[in-house]
VOBA-1610 file (N, C-alpha, C; in pm, whole numbers, padded with zeros to 5 digits, always signed):
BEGIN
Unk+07374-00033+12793Unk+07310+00093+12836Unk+07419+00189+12886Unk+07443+00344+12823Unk+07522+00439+12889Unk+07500+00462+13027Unk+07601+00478+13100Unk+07586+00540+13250Unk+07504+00670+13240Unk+07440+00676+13367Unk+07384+00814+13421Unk+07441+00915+13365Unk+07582+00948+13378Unk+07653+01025+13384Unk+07602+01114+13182Unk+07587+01023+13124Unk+07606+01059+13014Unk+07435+01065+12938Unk+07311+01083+13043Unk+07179+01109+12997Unk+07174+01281+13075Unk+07084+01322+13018Unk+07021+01437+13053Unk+06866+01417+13093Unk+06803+01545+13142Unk+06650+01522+13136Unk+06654+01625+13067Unk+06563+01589+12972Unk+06516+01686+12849Unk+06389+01692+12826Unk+06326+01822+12754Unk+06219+01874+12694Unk+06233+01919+12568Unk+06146+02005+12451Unk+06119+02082+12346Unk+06059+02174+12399Unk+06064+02300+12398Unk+06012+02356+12462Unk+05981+02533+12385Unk+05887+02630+12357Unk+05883+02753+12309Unk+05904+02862+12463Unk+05998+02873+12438Unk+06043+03002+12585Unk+05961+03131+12574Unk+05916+03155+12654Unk+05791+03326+12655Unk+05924+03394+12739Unk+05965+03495+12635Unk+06088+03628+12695Unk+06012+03765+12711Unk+05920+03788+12619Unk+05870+03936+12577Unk+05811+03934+12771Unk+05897+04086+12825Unk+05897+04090+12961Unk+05769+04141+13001Unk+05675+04195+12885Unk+05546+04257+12987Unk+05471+04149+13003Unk+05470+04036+12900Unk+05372+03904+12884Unk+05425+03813+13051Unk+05553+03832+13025Unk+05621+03752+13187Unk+05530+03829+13277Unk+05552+03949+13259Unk+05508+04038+13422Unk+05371+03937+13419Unk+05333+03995+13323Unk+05155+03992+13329Unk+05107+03822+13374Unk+05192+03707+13299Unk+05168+03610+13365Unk+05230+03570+13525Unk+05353+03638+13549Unk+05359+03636+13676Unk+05275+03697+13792Unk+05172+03832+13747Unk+05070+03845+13809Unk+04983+03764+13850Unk+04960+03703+13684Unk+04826+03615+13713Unk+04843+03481+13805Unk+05003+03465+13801Unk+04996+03327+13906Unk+05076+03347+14034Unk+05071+03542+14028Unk+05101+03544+14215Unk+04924+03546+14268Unk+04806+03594+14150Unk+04739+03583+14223Unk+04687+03411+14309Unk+04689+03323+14252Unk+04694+03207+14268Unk+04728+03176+14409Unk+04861+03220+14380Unk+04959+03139+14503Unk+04899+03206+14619Unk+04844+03353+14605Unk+04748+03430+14720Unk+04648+03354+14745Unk+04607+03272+14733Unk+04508+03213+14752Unk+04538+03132+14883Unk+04642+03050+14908Unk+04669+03005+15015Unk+04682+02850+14963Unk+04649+02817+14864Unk+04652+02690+14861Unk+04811+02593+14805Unk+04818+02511+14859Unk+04966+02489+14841Unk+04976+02428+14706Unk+05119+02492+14656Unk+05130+02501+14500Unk+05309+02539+14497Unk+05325+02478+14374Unk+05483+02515+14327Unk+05441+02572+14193Unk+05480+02703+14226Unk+05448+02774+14127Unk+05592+02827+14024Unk+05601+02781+13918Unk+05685+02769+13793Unk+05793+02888+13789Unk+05906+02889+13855Unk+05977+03070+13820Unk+05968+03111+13691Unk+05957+03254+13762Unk+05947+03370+13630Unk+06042+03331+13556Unk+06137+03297+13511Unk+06245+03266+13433Unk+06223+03142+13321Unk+06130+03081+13425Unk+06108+02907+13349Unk+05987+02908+13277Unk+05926+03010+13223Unk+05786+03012+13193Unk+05810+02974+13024Unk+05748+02853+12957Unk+05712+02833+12831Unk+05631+02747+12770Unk+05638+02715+12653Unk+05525+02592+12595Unk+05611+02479+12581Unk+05572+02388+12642Unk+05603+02263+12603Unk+05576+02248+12505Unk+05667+02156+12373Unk+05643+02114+12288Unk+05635+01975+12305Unk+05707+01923+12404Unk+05740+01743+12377Unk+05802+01730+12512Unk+05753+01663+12567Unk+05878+01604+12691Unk+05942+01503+12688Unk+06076+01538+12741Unk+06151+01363+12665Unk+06193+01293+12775Unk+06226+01369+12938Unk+06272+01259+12974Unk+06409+01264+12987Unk+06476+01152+13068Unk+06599+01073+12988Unk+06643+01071+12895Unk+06715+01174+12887Unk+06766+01138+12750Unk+06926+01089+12729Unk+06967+01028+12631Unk+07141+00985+12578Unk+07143+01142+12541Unk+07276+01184+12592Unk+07362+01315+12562Unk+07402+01243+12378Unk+07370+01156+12348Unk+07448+01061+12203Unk+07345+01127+12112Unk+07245+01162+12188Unk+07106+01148+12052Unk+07110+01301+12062Unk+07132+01407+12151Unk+07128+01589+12158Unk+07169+01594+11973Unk+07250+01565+11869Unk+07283+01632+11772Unk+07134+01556+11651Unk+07058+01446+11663Unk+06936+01436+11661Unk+06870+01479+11672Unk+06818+01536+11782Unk+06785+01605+11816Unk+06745+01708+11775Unk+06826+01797+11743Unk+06886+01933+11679Unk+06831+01876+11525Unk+06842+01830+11484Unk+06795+01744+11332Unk+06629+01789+11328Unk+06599+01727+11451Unk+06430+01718+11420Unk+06430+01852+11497Unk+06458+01910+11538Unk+06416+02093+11556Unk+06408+02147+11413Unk+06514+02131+11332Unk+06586+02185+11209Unk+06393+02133+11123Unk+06354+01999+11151Unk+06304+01964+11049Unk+06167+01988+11090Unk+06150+02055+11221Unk+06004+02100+11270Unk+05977+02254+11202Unk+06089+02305+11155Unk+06115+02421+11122Unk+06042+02555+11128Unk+06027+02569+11289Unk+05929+02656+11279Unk+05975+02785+11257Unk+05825+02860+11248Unk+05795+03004+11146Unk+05753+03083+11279Unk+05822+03184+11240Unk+05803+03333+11369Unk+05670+03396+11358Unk+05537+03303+11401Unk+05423+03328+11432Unk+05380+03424+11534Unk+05256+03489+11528Unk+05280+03561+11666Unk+05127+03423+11765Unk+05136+03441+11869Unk+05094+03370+11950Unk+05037+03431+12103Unk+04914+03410+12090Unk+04819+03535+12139Unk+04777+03382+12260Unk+04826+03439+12407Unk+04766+03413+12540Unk+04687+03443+12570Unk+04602+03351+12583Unk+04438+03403+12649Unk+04419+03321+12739Unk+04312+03307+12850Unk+04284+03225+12900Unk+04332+03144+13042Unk+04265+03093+13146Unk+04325+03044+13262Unk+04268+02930+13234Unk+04312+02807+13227Unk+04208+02669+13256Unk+04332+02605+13386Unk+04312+02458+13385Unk+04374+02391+13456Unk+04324+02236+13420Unk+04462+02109+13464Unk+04405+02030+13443Unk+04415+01938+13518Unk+04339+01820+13545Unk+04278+01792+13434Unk+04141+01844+13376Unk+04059+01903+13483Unk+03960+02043+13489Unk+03925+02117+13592Unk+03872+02240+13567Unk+03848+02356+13643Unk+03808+02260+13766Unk+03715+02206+13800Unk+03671+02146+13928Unk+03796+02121+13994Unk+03859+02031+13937Unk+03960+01940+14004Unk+04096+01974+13943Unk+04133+02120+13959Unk+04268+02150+13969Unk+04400+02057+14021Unk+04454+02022+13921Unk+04609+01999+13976Unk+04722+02098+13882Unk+04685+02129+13761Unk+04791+02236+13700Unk+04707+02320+13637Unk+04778+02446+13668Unk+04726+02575+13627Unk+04769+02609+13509Unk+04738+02662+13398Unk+04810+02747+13296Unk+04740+02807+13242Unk+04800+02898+13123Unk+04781+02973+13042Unk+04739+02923+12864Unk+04619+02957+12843Unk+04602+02886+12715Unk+04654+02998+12584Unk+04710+02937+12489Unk+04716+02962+12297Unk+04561+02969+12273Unk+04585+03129+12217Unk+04416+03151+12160Unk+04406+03097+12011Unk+04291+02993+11986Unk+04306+02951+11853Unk+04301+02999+11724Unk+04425+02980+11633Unk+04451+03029+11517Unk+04535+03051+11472Unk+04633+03137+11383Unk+04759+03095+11326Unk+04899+03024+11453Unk+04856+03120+11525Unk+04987+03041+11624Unk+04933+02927+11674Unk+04876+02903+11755Unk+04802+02774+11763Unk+04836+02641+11668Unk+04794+02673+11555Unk+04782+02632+11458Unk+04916+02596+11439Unk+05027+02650+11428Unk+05164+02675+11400Unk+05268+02581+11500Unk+05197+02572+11633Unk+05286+02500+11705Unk+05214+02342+11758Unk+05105+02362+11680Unk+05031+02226+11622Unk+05141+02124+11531Unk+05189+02197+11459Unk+05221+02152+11322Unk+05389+02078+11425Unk+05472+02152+11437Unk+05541+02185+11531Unk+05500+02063+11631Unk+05438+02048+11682Unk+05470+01921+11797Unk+05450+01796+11698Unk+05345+01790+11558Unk+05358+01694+11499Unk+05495+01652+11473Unk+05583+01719+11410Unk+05654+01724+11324Unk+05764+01672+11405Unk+05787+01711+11510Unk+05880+01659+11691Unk+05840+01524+11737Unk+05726+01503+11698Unk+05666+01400+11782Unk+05688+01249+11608Unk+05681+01303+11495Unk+05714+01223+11430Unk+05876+01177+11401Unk+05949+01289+11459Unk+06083+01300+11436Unk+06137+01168+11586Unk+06100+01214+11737Unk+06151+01161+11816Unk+06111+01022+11818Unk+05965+00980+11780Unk+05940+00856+11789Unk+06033+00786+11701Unk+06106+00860+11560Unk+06181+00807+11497Unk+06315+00704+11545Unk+06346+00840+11689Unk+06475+00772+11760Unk+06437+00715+11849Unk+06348+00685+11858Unk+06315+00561+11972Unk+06253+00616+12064Unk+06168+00735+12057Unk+06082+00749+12203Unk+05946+00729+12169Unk+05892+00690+12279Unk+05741+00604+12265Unk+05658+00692+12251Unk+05542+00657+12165Unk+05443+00738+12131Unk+05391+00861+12263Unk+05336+00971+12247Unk+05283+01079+12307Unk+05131+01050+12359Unk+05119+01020+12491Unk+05036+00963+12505Unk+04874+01088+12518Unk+04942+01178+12600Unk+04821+01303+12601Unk+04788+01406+12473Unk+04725+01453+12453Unk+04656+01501+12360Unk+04768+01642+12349Unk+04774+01721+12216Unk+04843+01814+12284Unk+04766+01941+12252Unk+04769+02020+12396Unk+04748+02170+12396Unk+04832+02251+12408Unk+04855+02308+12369Unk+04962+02466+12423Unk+04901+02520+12520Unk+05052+02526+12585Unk+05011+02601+12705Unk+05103+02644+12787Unk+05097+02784+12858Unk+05205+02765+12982Unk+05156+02751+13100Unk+05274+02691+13168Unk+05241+02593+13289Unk+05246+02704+13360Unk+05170+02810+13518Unk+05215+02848+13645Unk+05214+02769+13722Unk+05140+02662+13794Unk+05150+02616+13899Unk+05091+02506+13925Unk+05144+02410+13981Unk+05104+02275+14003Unk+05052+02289+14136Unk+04958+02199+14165Unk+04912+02211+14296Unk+04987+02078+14391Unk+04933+02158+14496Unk+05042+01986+14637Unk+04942+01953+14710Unk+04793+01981+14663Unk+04653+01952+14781Unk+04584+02006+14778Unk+04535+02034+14891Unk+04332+02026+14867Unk+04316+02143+14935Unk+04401+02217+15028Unk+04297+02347+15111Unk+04309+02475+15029Unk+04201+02499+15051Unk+04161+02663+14988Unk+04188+02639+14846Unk+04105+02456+14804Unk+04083+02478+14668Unk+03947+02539+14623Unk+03837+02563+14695Unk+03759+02615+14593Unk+03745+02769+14588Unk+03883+02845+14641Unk+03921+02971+14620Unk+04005+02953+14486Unk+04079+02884+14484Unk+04154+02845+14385Unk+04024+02813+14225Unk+03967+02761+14247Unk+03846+02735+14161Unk+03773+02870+14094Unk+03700+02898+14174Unk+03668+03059+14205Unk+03744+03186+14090Unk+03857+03132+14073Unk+03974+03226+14027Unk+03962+03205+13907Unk+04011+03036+13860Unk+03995+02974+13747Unk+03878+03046+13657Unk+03699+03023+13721Unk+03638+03092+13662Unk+03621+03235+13626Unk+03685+03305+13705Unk+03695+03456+13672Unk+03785+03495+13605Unk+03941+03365+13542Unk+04036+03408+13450Unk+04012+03363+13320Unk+03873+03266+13341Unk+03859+03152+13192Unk+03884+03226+13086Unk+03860+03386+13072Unk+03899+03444+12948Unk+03961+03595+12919Unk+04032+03561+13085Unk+04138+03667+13059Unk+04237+03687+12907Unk+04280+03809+12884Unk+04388+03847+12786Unk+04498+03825+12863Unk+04560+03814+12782Unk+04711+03794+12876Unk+04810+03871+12783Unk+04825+03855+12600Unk+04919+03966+12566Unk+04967+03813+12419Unk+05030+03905+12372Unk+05073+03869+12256Unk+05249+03835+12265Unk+05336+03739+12245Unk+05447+03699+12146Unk+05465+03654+12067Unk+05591+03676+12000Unk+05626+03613+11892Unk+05687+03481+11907Unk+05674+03380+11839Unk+05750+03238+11827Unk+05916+03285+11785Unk+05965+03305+11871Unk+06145+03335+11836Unk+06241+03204+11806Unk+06209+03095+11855Unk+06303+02946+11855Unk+06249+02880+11917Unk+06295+02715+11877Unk+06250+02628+11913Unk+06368+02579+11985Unk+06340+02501+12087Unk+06466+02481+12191Unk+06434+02354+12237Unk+06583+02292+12260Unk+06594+02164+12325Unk+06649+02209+12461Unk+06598+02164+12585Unk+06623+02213+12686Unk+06643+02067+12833Unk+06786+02142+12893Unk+06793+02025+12961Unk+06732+02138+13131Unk+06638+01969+13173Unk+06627+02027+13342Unk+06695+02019+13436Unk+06776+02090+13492Unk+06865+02058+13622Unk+06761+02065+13756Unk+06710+01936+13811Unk+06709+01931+13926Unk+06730+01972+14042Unk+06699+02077+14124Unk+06783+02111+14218Unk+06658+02121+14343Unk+06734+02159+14461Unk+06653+02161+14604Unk+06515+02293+14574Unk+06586+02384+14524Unk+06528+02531+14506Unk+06408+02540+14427Unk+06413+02457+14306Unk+06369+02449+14138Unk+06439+02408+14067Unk+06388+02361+13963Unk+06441+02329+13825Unk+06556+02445+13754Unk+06609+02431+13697Unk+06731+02508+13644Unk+06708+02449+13476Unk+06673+02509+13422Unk+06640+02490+13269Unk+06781+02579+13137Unk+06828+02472+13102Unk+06927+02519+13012Unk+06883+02475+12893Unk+06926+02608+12790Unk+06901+02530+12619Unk+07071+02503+12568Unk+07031+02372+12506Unk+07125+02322+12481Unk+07118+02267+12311Unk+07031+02313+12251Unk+07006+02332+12105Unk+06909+02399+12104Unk+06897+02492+11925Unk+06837+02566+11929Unk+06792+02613+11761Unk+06680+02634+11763Unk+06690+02686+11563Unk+06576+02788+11562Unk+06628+02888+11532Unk+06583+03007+11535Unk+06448+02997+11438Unk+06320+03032+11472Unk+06185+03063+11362Unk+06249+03164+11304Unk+06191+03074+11135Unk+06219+03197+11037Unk+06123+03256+11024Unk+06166+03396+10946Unk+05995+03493+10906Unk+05881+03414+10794Unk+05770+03457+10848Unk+05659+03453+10733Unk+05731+03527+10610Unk+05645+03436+10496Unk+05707+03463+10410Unk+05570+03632+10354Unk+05681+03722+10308Unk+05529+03826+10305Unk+05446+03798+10194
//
C-alpha cells in the first residue's frame, strides 16, 4: 500500500462559473442560513455537480483518471437549475440543494456519471451505491433547531428558477481539507465539446 503522502481526496465533479447563476444560488442559500438553523453552507467558489465521489485516491491512478473523463466525453449541454429539495427529504432535511430540470442536460450528465462510474469501477473502485441525481449541494445541516423554518423554505423553493449554464468541462478535483473549508483544486480536466449542429 502507498503512503498517505502519495493519495489525494478526490471527486468528478461539473463546476457552475456563469456568475449570475452563483449570485442567484448564493442568494438562495444565504436565505437558508437566515433561518438560524445550524448548517455549513458550501462557499460561493465550491458550488458544482457531483459526478462521482472517489475518496482516497493513489496520485498513480490521476492519469486514469483523465482516461475515463476523455472517455465520458462530455458535450457542452446547456443545463437548466430549477428547484430546492433536500435529502434525504423535505421533512427531514440534512442536505440542501439545487435540482437539474429534466431533459437534455439532465439527460447528458446521466450518461456522464454512467460512463465514470463504468470507467472507475474499472480501476478498482466499488460500485456507486446511491442513486444518482444532479445536483448542487448549498448546505448541509449540523441539527435540529429552527428546522421547521428551514422546512417551510424548502416548500416555497420546491420550484424555484434558478437560471441556466452551460456544461464547460468535466473535472477531476482534489479536496484540501482545511480548518476554514474545503479548498477544491482541478487537477484534470477535458473540456465539453459542441453539439454537433
Amino acid at each position: 500500500m502507498s503512503s498517505r503522502a502519495e493519495r489525494i481526496r478526490a471527486f468528478i465533479a461539473v463546476d457552475i462559473e456563469e456568475p449570475r447563476v452563483v449570485a442567484r444560488l448564493v442568494q438562495i442559500r444565504d436565505a437558508f442560513v437566515a433561518t438560524g438553523a445550524p448548517m455549513k453552507p458550501v462557499e460561493d467558489q465550491n458550488l458544482h455537480i457531483t459526478i462521482r465521489f472517489l475518496g482516497d485516491t493513489p496520485v498513480s491512478l490521476l492519469d486514469d483518471l483523465h482516461r475515463v473523463l476523455e472517455e465520458a466525453a462530455p458535450r457542452r449541454v446547456l443545463l437548466r437549475l430549477r428547484g430546492v429539495g433536500a435529502f434525504p427529504s423535505i421533512e427531514r432535511p440534512r442536505v440542501i440543494w439545487v435540482g437539474v430540470e429534466p431533459g437534455p442536460g439532465a439527460d447528458e450528465l446521466r450518461r456522464i456519471f454512467e460512463a465514470v462510474e463504468r470507467g472507475v469501477r474499472r480501476l478498482g473502485w466499488r460500485p456507486e451505491r446511491e442513486e444518482f441525481v444532479p445536483h448542487v449541494t448549498l448546505a448541509r445541516l449540523k441539527g435540529r433547531r429552527n428546522i421547521d423554518r428551514v422546512v417551510k423554505l424548502l416548500r416555497e423553493m420546491e420550484d424555484v428558477e434558478v437560471g441556466e449554464v452551460y456544461l464547460e468541462a468535466l473535472r477531476l478535483k482534489q479536496s484540501i481539507l482545511t480548518r476554514s473549508g474545503p479548498i477544491y483544486r482541478t487537477v484534470r480536466e477535458v473540456r465539453a465539446r459542441p453539439l454537433e449542429a
